[in-house]
N, C-alpha and C positions, 0 to 999 in steps of 0.2 A: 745790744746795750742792756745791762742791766735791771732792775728794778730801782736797786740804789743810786746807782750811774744817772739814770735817767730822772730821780725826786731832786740829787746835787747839781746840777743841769739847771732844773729849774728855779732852784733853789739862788743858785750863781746868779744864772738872767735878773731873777726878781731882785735879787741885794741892788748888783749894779744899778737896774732901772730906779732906784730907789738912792742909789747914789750911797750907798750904804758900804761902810769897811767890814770885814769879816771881825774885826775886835767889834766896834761898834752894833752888829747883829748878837754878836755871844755876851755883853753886855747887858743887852734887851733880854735875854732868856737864861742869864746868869749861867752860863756856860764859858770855855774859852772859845776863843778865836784856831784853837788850833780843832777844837770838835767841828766847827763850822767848816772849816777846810776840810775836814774828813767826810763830812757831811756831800760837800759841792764837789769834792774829788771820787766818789761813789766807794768809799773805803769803808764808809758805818751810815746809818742812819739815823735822825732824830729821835728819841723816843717819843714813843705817842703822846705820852703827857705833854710835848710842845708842840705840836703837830698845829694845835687850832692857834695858840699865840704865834707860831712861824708863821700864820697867813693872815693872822690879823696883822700881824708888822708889817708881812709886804704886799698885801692890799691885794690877796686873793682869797679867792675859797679852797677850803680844805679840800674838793671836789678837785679843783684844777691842780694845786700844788703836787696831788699823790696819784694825778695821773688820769684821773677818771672827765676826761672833755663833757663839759656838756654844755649845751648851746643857751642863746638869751631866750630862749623860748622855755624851758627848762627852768630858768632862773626867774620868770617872770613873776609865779604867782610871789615867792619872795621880795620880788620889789615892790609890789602890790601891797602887799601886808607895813614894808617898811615907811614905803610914801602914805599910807592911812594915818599912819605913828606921827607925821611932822604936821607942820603948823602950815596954812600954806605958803609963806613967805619961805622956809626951807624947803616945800614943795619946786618954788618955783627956782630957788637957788639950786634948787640939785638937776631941776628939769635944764636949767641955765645951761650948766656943765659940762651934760651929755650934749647939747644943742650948741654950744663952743668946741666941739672937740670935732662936729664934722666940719670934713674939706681942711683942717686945718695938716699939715704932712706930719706924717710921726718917724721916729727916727725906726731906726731897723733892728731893735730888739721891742719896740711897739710891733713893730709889722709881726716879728717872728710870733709873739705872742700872743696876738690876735688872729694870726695861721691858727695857730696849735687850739687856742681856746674856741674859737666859732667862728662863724661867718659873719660879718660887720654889716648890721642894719641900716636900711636909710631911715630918716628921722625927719619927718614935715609936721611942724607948726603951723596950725592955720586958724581961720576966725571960728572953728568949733572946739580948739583944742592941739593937744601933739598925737600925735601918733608914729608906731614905731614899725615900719614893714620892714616882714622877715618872711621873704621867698615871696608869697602873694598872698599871705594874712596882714592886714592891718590890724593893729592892738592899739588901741584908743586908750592912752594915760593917766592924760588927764583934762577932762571936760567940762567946763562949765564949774570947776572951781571941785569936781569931784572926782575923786577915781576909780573905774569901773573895767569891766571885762570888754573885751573887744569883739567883734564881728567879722566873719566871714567880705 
């Protein structure tokens, strides 16, 4: 598979998961619906100047969309930065979110994509806080109403 093959691939997965029509994507990026198709069919690829709005629309990173995996450990110090930015009441709606979505069943282009992107943490809430184990580091979120670096 291609280079291209393989960004319209992902590109496809995300529209669909997103419930999204290829007009409705070329819309959002003032494109037609037929570059999108060419795009998802590995015939051309986006140019880069859409590259970071293709993933802000389908709710990835630019990292994952063009191929480059990289795991929640990776991406952490970035959520770290971003949960400093909210207030806590968005702290705890966004902490809510990730903590509704375990054990809940996802359908099979969730599965596939959480294959391809990492390995899926477990996530315990307790009376010091959340924390997020990945492999056998716990990463401590958010504590005591604050959010800090995790331990061993």
């Amino acid at each position: 598979m291609t280079d291209a093959q393989a960004l319209g691939e992902r590109i496809s997965r995300l529209r669909h998961h997103k419930h999204m029509t290829q007009e409705q994507l070329g819309q959002l990026l003032h494109v037609s619906a037929q570059a999108v198709s060419k795009w998802e069919n590995g015939e051309s690829s986006p140019d880069i100047s859409l590259v970071v709005r293709i993933a802000n629309i389908l709710g990835c990173t630019t990292d994952f969309m063009l191929g480059n995996v990289c795991t929640l450990a990776a991406m952490l110090p970035q959520i770290k930065v971003e949960l400093r930015k909210m207030t806590p009441e968005h702290q705890s709606d966004f902490l809510g979110e990730i903590i509704d979505t375990i054990g809940q069943p996802i359908s099979a282009d969730d599965h596939a994509l959480a294959l391809e992107n990492s390995a899926l943490p477990a996530i315990h809430l307790g009376p010091t806080g959340l924390g997020v184990w990945m492999g056998q580091r716990e990463v401590c979120l958010l504590c005591d109403n604050s959010v800090f670096n995790g331990s061993e």
